[in-house]
C-alpha positions as CSV (number, residue, x, y, z in Angstrom):
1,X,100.3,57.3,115.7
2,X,101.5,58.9,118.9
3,X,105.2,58.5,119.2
4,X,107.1,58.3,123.0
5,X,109.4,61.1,123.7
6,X,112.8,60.0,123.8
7,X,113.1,60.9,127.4
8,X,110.4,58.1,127.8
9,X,112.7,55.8,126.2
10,X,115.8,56.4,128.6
11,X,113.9,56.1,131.6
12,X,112.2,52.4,130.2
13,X,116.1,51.5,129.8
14,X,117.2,52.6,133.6
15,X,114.5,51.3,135.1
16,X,115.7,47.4,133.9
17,X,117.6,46.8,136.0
18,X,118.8,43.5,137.7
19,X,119.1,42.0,141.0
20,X,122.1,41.8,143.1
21,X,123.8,38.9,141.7
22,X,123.4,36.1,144.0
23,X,126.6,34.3,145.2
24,X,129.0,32.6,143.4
25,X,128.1,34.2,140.2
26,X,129.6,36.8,138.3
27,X,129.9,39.8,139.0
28,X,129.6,42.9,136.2
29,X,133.0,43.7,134.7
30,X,133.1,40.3,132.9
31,X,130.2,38.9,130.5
32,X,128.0,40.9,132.9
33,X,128.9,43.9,132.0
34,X,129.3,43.3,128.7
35,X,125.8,42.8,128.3
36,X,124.8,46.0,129.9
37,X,126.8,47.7,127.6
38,X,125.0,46.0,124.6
39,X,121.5,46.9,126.4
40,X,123.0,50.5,126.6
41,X,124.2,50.2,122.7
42,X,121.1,49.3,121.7
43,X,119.0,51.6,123.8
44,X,121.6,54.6,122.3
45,X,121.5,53.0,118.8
46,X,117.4,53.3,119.2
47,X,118.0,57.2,120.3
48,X,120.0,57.7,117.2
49,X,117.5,56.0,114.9
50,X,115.0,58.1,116.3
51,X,116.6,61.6,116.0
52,X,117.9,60.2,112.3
53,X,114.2,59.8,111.4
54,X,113.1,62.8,112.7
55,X,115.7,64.8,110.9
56,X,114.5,63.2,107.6
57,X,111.1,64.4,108.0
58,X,109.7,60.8,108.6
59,X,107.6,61.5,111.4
60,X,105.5,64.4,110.1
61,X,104.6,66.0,113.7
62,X,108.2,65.5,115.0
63,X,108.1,69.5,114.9
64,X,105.6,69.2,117.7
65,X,108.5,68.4,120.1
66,X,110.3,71.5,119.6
67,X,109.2,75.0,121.1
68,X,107.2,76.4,118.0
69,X,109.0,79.9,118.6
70,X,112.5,78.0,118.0
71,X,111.7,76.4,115.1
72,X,110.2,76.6,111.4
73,X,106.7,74.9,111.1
74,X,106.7,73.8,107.7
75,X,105.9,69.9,106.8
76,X,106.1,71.2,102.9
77,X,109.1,71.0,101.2
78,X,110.3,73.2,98.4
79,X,111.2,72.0,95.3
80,X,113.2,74.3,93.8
81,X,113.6,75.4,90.1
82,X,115.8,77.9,88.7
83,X,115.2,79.9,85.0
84,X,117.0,81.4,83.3
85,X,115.8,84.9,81.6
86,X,114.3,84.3,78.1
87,X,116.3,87.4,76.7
88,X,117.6,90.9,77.8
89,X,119.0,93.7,76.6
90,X,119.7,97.3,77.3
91,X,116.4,100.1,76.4
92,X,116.9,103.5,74.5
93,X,116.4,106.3,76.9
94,X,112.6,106.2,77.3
95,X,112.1,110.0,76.7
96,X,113.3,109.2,73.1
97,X,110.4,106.2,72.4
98,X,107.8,108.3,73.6
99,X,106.5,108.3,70.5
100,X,105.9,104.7,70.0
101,X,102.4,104.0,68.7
102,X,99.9,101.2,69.6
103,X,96.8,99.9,67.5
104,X,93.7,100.8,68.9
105,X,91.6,99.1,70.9
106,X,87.6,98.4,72.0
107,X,86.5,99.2,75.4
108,X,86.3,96.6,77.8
109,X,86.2,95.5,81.4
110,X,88.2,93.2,83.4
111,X,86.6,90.1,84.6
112,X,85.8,89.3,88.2
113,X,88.7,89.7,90.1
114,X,90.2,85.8,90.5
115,X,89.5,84.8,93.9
116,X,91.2,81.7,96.0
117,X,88.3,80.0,96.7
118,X,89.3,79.1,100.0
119,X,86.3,78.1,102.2
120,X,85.7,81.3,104.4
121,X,83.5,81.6,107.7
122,X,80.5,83.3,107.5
123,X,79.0,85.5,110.4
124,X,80.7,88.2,112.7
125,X,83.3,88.0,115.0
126,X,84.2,89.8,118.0
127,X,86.8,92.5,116.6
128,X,89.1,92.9,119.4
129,X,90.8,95.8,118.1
130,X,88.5,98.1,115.9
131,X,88.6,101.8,116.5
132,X,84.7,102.8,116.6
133,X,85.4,106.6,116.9
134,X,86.9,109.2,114.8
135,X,89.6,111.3,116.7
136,X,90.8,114.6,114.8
137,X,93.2,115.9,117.3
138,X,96.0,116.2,115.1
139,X,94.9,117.3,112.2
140,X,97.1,120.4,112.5
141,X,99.9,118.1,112.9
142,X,99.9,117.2,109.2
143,X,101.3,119.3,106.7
144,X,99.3,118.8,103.2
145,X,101.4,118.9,99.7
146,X,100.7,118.6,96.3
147,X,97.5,117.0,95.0
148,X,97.1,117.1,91.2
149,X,95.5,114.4,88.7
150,X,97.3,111.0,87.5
151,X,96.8,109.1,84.4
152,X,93.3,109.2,83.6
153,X,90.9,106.7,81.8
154,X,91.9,105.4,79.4
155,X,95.6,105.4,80.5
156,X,97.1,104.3,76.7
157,X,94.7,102.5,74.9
158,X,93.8,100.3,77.6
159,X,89.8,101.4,77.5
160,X,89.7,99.0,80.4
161,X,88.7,98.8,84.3
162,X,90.1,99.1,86.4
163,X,93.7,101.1,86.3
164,X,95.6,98.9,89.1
165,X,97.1,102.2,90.1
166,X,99.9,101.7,91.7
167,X,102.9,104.6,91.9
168,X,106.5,105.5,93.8
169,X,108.8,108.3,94.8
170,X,112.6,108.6,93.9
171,X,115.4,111.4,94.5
172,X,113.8,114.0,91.9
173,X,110.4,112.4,90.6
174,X,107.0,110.6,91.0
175,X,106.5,107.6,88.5
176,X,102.5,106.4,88.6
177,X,101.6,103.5,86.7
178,X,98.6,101.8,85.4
179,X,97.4,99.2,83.4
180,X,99.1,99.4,80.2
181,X,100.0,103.3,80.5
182,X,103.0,104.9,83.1
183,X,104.1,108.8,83.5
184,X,106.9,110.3,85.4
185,X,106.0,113.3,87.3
186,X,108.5,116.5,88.4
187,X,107.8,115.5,92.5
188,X,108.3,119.5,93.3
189,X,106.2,120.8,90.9
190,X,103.6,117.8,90.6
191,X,104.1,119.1,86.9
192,X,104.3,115.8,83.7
193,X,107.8,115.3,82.8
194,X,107.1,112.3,80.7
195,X,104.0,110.8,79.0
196,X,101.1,109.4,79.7
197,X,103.7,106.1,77.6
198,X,102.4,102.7,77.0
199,X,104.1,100.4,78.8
200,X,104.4,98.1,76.7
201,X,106.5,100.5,75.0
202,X,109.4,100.1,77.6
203,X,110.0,97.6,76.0
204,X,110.0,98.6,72.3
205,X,112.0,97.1,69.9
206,X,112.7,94.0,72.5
207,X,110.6,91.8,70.7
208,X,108.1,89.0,71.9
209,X,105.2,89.1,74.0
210,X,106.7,92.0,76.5
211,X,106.4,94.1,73.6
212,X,103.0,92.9,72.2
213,X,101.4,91.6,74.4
214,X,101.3,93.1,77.9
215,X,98.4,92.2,80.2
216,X,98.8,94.4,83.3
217,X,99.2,94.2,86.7
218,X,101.6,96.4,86.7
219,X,104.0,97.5,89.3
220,X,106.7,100.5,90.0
221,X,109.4,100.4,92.5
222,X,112.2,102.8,93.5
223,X,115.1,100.6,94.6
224,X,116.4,102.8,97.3
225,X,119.3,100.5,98.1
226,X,120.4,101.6,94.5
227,X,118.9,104.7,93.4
228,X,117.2,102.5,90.6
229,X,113.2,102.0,89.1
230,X,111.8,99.0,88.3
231,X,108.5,98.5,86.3
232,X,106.9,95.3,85.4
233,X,104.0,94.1,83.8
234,X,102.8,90.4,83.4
235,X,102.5,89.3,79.7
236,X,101.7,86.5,77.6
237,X,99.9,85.4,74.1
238,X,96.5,83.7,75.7
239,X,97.1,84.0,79.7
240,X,100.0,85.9,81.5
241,X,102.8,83.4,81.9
242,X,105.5,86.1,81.3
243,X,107.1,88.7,83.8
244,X,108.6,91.5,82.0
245,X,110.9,93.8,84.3
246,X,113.2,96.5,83.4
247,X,115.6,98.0,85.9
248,X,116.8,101.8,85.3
249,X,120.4,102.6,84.9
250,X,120.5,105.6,86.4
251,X,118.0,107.2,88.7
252,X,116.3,109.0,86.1
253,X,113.1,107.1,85.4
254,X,113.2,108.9,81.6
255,X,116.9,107.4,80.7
256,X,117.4,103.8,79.5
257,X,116.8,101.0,81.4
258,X,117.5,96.9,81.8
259,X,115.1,95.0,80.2
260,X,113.9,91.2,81.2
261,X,111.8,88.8,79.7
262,X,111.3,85.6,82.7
263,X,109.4,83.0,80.5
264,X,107.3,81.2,84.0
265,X,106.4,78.4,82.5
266,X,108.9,75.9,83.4
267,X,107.6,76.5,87.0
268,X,104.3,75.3,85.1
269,X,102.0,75.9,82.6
270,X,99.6,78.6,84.3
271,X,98.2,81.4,85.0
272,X,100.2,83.8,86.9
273,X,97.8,86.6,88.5
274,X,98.5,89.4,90.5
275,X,102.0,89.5,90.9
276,X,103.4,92.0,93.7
277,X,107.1,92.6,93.9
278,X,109.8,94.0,96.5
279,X,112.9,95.1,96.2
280,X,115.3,93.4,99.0
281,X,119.4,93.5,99.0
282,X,120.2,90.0,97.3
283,X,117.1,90.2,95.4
284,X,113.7,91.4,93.2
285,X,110.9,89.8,95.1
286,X,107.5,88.7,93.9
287,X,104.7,86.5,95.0
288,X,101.4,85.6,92.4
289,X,98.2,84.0,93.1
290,X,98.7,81.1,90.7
291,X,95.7,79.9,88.8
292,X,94.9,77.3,86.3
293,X,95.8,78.1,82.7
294,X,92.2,78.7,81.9
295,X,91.8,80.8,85.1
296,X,89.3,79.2,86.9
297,X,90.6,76.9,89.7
298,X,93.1,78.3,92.4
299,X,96.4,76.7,92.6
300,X,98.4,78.4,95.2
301,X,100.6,80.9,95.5
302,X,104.1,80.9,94.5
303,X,107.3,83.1,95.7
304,X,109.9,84.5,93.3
305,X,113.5,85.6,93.6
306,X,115.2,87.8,90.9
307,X,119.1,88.2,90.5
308,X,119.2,92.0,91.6
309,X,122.6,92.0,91.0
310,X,122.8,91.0,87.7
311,X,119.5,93.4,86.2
312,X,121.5,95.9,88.1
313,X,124.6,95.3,85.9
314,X,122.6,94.5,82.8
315,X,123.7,91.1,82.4
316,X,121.6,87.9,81.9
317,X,119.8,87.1,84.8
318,X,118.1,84.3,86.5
319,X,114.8,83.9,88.5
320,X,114.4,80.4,90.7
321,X,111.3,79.5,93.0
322,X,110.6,76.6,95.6
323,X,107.4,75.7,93.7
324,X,103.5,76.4,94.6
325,X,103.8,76.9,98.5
326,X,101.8,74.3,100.9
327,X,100.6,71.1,100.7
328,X,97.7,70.9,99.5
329,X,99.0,74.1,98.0
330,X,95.2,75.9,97.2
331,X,94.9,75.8,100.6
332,X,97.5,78.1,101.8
333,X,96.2,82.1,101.1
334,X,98.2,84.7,98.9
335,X,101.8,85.9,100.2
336,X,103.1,89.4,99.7
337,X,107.3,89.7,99.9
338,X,108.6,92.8,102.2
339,X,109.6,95.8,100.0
340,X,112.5,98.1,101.8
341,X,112.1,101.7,102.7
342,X,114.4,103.9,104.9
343,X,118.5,104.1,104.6
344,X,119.1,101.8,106.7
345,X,120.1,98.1,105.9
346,X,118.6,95.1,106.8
347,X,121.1,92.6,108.9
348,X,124.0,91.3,106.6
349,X,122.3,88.3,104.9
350,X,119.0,88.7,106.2
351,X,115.7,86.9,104.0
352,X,113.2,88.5,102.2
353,X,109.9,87.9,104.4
354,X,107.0,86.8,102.8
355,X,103.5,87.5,104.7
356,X,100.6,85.2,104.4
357,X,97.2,86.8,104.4
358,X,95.8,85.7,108.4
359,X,93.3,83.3,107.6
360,X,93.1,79.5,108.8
361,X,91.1,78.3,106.2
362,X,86.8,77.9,107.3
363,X,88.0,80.3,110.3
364,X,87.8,84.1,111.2
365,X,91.1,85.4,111.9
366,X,94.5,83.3,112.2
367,X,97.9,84.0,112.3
368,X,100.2,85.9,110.5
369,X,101.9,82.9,108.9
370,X,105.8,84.2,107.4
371,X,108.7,82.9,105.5
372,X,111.8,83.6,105.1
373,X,113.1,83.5,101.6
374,X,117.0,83.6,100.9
375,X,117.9,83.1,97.3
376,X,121.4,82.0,98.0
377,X,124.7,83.3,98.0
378,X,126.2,83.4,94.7
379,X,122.6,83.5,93.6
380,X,120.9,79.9,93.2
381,X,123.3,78.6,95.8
382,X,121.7,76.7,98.8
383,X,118.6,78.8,98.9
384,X,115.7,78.8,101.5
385,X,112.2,79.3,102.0
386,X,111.4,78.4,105.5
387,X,108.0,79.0,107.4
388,X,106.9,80.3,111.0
389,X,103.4,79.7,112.6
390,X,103.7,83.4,113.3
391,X,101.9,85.6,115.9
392,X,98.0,85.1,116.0
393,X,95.9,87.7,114.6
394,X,93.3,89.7,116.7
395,X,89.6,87.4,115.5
396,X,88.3,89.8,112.2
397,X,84.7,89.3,110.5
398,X,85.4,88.4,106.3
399,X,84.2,91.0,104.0
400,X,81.8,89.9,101.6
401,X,79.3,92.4,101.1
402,X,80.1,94.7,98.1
403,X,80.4,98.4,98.7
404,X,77.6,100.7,98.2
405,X,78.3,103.9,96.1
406,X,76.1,106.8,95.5
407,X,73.9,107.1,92.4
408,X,74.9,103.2,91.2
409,X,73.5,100.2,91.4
410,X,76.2,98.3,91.3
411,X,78.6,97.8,94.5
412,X,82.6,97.4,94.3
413,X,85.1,94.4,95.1
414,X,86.2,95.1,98.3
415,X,88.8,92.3,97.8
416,X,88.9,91.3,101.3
417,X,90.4,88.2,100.6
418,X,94.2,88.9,100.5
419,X,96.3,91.5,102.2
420,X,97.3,94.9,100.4
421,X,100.0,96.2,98.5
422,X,102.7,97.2,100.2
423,X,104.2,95.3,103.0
424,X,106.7,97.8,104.2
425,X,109.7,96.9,105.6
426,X,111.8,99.7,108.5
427,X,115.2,98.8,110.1
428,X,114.9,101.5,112.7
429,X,118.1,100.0,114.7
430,X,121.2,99.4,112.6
431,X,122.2,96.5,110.3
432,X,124.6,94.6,113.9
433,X,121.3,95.4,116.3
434,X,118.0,96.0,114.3
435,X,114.8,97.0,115.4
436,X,112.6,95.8,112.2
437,X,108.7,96.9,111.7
438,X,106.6,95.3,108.7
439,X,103.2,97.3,108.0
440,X,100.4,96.2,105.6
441,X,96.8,95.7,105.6
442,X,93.9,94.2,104.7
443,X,90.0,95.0,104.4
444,X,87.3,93.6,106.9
445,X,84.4,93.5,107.6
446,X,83.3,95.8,111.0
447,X,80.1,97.1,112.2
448,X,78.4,96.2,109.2
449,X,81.3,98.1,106.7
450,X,84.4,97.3,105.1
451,X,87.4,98.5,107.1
452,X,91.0,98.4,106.6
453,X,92.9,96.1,109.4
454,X,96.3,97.8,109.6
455,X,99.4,96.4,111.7
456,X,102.8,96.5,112.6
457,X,104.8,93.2,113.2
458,X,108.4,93.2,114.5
459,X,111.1,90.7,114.8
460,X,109.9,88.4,111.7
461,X,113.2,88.5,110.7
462,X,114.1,85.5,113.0
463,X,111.8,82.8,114.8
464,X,109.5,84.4,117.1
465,X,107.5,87.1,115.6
466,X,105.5,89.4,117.5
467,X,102.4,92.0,116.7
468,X,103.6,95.1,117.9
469,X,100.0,96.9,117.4
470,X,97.6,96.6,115.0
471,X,94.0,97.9,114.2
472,X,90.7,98.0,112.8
473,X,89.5,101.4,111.5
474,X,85.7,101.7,111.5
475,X,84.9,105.3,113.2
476,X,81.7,105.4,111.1
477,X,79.5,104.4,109.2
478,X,81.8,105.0,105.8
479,X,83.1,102.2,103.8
480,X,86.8,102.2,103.8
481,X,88.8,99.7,101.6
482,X,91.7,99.2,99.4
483,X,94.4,100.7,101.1
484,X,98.7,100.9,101.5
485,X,100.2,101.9,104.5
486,X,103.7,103.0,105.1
487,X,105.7,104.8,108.1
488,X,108.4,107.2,107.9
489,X,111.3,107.5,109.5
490,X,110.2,108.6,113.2
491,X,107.9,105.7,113.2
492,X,104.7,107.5,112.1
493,X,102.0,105.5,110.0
494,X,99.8,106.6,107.0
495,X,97.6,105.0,105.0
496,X,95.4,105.6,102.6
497,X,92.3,104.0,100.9
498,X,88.8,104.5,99.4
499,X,85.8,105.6,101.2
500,X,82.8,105.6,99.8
501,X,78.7,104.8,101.4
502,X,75.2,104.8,99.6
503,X,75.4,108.7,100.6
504,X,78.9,110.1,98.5
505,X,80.7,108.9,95.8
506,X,84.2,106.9,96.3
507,X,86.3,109.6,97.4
508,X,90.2,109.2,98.3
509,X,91.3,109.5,101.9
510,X,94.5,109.1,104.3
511,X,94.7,108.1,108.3
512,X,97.7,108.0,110.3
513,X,99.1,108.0,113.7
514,X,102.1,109.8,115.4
515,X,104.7,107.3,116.5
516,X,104.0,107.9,120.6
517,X,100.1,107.5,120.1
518,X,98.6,104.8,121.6
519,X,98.9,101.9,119.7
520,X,97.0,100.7,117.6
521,X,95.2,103.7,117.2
522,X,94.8,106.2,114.5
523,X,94.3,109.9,115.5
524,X,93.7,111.0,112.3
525,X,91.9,111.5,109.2
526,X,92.7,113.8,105.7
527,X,89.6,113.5,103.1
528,X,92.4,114.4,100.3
529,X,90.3,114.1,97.2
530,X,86.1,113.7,96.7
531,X,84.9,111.9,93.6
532,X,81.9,113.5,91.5
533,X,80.8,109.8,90.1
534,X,80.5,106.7,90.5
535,X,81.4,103.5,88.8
536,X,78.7,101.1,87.3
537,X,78.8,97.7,84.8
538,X,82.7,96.2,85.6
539,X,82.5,93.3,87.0
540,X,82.1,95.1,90.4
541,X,86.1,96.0,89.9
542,X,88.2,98.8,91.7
543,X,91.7,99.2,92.7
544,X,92.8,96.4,92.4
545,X,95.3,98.0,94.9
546,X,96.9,101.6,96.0
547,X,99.9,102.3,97.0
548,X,101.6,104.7,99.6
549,X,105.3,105.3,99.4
550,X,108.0,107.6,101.3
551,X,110.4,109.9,99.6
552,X,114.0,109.1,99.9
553,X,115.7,111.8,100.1
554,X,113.7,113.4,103.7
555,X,112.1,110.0,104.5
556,X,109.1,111.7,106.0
557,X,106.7,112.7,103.0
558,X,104.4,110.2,101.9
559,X,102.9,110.1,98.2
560,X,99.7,108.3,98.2
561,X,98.0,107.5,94.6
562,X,94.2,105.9,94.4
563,X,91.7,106.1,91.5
564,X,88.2,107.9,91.7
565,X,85.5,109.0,89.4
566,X,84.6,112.5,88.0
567,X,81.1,111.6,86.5
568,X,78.8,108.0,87.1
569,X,80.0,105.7,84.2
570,X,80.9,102.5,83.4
571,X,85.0,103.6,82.5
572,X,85.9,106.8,82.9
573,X,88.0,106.6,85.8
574,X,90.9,108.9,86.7
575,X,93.3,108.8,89.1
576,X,94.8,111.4,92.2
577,X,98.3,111.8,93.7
578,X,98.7,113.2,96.9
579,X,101.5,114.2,99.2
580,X,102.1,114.9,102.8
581,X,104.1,114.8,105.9
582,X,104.2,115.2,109.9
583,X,105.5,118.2,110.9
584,X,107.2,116.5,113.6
585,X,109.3,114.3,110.9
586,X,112.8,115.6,111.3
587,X,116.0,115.4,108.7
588,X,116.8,112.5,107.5
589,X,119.7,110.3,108.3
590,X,122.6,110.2,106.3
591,X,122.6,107.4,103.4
592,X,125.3,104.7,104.0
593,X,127.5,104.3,100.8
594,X,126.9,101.5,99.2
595,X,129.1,99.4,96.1
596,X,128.2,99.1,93.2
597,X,127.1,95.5,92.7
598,X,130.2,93.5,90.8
599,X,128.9,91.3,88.1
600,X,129.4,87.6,89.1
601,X,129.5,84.2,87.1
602,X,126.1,82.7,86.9
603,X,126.1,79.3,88.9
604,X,124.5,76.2,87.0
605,X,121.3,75.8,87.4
606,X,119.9,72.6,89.6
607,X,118.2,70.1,88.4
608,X,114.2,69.8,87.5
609,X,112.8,68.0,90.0
């Protein structure tokens, strides 16, 4: 029902007006004007009613009154649970449990990759911003590093597809990670410094299902803010309903580390797929795609928020989470949280920003839907998740088309359906007067291919959220897909991904852009590695993501890790890590000292709703 503004109401009140009062009668100032100031109570009283309701949320489009660039958009409400961790401890230095043994185990293939099922638009669309040509006039501008072999099939008794290769720079090494195996690498020298290791076996000794029962999706972070890893796997007896994360004490990723075990189901009996993470000043941020227990009907996603202080300290810790995000919640599309890169600090007290993959569901292209997510200071107190419509989205074609492959029959996931690991966060201003840039992407379909739709957005960390540039890369006729971008500290962008066509095997290459190139536009493109083979009989499954990370300590390399194959098979994949920089990347900045986090009292958690 269309409500009158409340400007409509005050003018219906002023124009009742009366008469002159004829002779003889009273004048205003006795019972007159007493009434007038009962018609003007009442007509306030009304007011106040109205802006009482609105506050409460009774009129569900009240928003609509308000400039959308002021204001949150959200008609959801978060219900909000906080969980305490199921146990934790402190790890033996890993280089000392290297040797810790597994059973073996049978070969086998992930299932399809869980999809949303959210209705998508069929067709194409007019891409507004793809790049059609391929411009190699900085080529020479790029300096090449190391490029040596990851983890290979089959990682540490995983004999499974694919490796979710995911991997990240610190001070002195290179940690790449896969499903169920990790290794940390000597980042001068490229040169093994520890394993190939289970990962379970991070957690050896723990106990429970972190230790026996770890499913994958694994994840490695460097906490630059602390100098600290983090690696995490989901786990669980008959569906992953576990995160298991252990935070390094030192920032050697071979020493001894924090160990977590966050039992999720008191946020619900369910699958919890896909989990991404990002590592943010107050907190250890993740979002999943959240999926029935038997793991066939989309629930929504769901956002996390760790106690960083406390899995710093090695104390007990705590997790809390609004709940499934939306109403209905399997309508709203997978969230990724920012992940912090640089030396310089977000504002004092900023949020975590989540970003919401750009689709309106049945529609081509949307907007780039964020929320803010504060966990609460002490932890659990008076947190927020709180949306924005966000800036629209140039109009993109869905990818559904599998993509071709030399010498197989059998086409890959291009998983277009949800945007890529990492979104990486830049404060190139100062914590008083930022000037923030979030980059991610997410595959496409463009002139008939699969292309990777890159961006930078700016100012998400208030109300009015802008697309600074962004850009579809389709210079060819090659199939690009699953890629991470990144920039470093001038502002330059990489990102790598997979290329592959019915002409050459997947092969493993970067693009990128110098800071003062026209935007959205990249100038640039490094084949860094060319697979020999090609993958057949897995559930059409690769990636399922990449990742591209900068090095701390000059801020200017990049480190890019992606999987390929050396002969046509069904498993043996390996994996590449690559590095490179601009040569126009200066020093970089001087860290700011930071404290060491002070252990604090662990507030009581709220009630269940």
């Amino acid at each position: 029902m269309k409500k009158k503004s409340t400007s409509q109401l005050v003018r219906r009140s002023l124009s009742t007006r009366r008469s002159p009062a004829p002779a003889g009668r009273r004048r205003l100032g006795e019972g007159g004007f007493f009434n007038l100031r009962v018609l003007i109570a009442a007509v306030l009283c009304l007011f106040g009613a109205f802006v009482t309701l609105v506050g409460f949320g009774l009129y569900p489009r009240a928003s609509l009154l308000a400039k959308p660039s002021l204001q949150p958009t959200q008609q959801w409400q978060p219900h909000w649970v906080i969980v305490h961790s199921s146990q934790n401890d402190v790890s033996a230095p890993l280089r000392e449990m290297a040797t810790w043994a597994l059973p073996p185990s049978r070969q086998h293939a992930a299932l399809e990759n869980p999809k949303t099922g959210i209705p998508r638009a069929s067709g194409s669309r007019p891409d507004t911003v793809v790049q059609n040509r391929l411009v190699n006039n900085l080529l020479g501008g790029i300096t090449p590093g190391l490029n040596f072999d990851g983890i290979p099939y089959p990682g540490v008794n995983c004999s499974c597809a694919p490796p979710d290769t995911d991997g990240y720079v610190g001070l002195t090494q290179y940690v790449q990670i896969v499903n169920t195996a990790y290794q940390v690498f000597d980042k001068a020298t490229g040169n093994s410094v520890l394993g190939p290791v289970s990962v379970e076996s991070v957690w050896a000794g723990f106990g429970g299902v972190c230790e026996t029962d770890g499913e994958g999706d694994v994840v490695v972070l460097y906490d630059k803010m602390a100098n600290r890893w983090l690696i995490s796997q989901f786990a669980g007896t008959s569906v992953p309903d576990h995160e298991c994360i252990a935070v390094s004490t030192t920032s050697d990723a071979t020493g001894t580390y924090n160990r977590y075990d966050f039992d999720l189901t008191p946020f619900g009996t369910n699958y919890y797929d896909y989990p991404k993470l990002g590592s943010w000043p107050d907190a250890y941020y993740m979002a999943d795609n959240v999926f029935n227990s038997a793991g066939t009907a989309y629930l929504g996603t769901e956002p996390f928020g760790f106690d960083r202080t406390q899995m710093l300290s090695g104390n007990p810790a705590t997790v809390i989470s609004p709940g499934l995000v939306g109403s209905p919640a399997n309508s709203e599309d997978p969230l990724i949280p920012s992940d912090f890169d640089g030396s310089i600090m977000p504002p004092s007290g900023a949020p975590n920003v989540f970003l919401e993959f750009p689709d309106t569901p049945g529609n081509n292209g949307g907007n780039y839907r964020y929320w803010q997510y504060s966990v609460g200071v002490p932890f659990g107190n008076g947190p927020t998740f709180t949306q924005f419509t966000g800036p629209a989205a140039a109009p993109f074609s869905f990818l559904f088309t599998l993509v071709p492959q030399l010498g197989s029959p059998d086409g890959l996931d291009g998983i277009g359906d949800r945007l890529m690991f990492r979104l990486a966060y830049r404060n190139f201003g100062s914590p008083a007067s930022p000037d923030e840039s979030w980059v991610g992407n997410f595959t496409v379909s463009s002139g008939g291919v699969a292309a990777p739709r890159w961006f930078e957005l700016k100012n998400l960390g208030g109300p009015s959220g802008f697309v600074n540039q962004e850009g579809t890369y389709q210079p060819d006729s090659t199939w690009r897909w699953m890629g991470s971008a990144a920039m470093d500290q001038a502002g330059n962008l990489a990102i790598g991904f997979s290329a592959s066509s019915a002409s050459i095997n997947p092969q493993i290459h970067y693009a990128f852009r110098l800071a003062t190139d026209p935007p959205g536009t990249l100038t640039g493109e490094n084949d860094a590695f060319d697979g020999t083979g090609s993958q057949t009989d897995t559930f059409n499954r690769w990636g399922d993501y990449s990742s591209m990370t900068v090095d701390p300590v000059d801020d200017c390399t990049f480190w890019y890790t992606q999987e390929y194959y050396s002969t046509t098979s069904s498993f043996n994949w390996r994996t590449r890590i690559v590095n490179f920089k601009f040569d126009s990347c200066g020093a970089a900045p001087t860290p700011t000292p930071r404290a060491t986090p002070t252990p604090r009292a662990r507030p009581t958690p709220p009630p269940r709703p």
